[in-house]
PLY file of the C-alpha trace (Angstrom):
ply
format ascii 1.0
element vertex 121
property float x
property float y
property float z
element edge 120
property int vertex1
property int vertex2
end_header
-13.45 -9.01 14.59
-14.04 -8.78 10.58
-11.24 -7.30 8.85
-11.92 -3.85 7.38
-9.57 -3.59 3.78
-10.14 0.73 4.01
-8.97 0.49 7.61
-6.00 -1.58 7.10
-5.18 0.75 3.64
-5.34 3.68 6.24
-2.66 2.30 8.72
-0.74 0.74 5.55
-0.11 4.36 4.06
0.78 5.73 7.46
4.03 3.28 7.80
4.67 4.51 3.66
4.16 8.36 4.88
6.56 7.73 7.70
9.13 6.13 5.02
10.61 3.50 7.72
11.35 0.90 5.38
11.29 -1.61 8.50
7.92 -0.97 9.92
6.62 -1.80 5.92
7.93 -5.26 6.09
5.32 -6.75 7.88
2.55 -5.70 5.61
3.99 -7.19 2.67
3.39 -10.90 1.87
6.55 -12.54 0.86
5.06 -12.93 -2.68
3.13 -9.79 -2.67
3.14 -8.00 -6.26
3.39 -4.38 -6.60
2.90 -1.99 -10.25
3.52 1.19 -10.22
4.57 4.05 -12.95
6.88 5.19 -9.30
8.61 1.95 -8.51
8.06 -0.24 -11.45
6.70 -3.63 -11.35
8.19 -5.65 -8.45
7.57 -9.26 -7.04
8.31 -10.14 -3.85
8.63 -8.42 -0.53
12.12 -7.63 -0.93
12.33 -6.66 -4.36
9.17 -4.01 -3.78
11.08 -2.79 -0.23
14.08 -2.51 -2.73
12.14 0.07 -4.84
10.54 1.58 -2.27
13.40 2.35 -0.62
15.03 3.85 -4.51
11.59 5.87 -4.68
12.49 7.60 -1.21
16.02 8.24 -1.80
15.05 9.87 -5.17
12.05 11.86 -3.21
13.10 12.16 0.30
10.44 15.07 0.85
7.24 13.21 -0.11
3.77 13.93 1.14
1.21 11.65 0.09
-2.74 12.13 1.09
-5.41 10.20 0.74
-8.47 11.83 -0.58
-10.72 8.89 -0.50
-10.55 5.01 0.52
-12.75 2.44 0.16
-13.82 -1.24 0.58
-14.01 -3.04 -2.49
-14.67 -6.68 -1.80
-13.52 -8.30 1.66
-10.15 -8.54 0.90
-9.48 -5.70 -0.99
-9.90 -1.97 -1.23
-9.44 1.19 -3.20
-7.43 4.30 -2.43
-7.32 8.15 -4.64
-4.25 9.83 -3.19
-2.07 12.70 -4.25
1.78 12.74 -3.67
3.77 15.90 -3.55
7.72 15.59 -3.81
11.01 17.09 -5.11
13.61 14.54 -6.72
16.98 14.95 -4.90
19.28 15.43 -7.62
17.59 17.58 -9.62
14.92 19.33 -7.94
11.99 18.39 -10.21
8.91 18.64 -8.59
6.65 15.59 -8.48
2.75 15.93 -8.50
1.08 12.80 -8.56
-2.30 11.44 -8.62
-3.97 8.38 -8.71
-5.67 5.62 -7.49
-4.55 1.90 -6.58
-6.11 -0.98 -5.41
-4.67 -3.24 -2.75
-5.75 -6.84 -1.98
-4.96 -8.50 1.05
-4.57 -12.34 1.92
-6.69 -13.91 4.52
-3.71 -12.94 7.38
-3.90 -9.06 6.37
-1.21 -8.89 4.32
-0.74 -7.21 1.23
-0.39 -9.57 -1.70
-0.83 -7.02 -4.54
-0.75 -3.16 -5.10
-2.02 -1.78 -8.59
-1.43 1.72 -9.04
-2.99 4.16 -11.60
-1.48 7.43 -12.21
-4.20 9.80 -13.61
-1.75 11.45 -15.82
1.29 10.72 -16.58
4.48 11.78 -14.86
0 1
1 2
2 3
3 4
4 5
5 6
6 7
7 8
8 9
9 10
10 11
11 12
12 13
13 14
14 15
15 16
16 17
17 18
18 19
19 20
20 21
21 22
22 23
23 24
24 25
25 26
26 27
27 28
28 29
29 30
30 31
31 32
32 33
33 34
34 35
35 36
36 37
37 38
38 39
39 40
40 41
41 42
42 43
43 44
44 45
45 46
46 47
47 48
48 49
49 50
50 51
51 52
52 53
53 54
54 55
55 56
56 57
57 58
58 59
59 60
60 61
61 62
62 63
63 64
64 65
65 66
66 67
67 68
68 69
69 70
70 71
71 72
72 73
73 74
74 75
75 76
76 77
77 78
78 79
79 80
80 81
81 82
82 83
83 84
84 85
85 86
86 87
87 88
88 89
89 90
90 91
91 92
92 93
93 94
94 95
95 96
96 97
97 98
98 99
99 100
100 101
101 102
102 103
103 104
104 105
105 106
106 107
107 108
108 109
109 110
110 111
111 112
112 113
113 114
114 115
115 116
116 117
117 118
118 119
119 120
């Protein structure tokens, strides 16, 4: 079975859109880097679970679609999403979108996540 980068973006956004931290883990490699204008830029499986896990206790509401993904190379793909969301505490709304890529390591795992917001937020 080759591995498909778009499909495994797919089922990796469907464990962030359910916002169980613990079903994330596994997609993470333990050095995996992750920037992001959201969460900052993390290193490390814990420390980007850490801000993930900030990101939806600020914006507990979130709905995040995918408008587009794509393979770019065997290991890596491409993703243009919109979020949706209202901050907790102060009841901003949050419109987001963007792009990132996401390359994977020869087990499937995510070893880094660039994000691009198309405007700032």
């Amino acid at each position: 079975m080759t591995f498909d980068p778009a499909e495994r973006i797919v089922i990796f956004h469907e464990a962030i859109n359910g916002m169980d931290i613990e079903k994330m883990r596994p997609f993470f490699a333990e050095n995996a880097v992750w920037i992001s204008a959201g969460v900052g830029s993390l290193v490390g499986r814990d420390a980007i679970l850490a801000g993930i896990r900030q990101y939806f206790s600020d914006y507990p509401d979130q709905t995040a679609i995918n408008h587009r993904v794509e393979t770019l190379t065997p290991l890596s793909g491409r993703a243009v999403w919109s979020v949706r969301a209202t901050h907790a505490k102060t009841g901003k709304s949050l419109v987001r979108e963007g792009e990132e890529t996401i390359t994977f390591n020869e087990d499937g795992e995510v070893v880094s996540v660039d994000v691009t917001d198309y405007q700032a937020f």
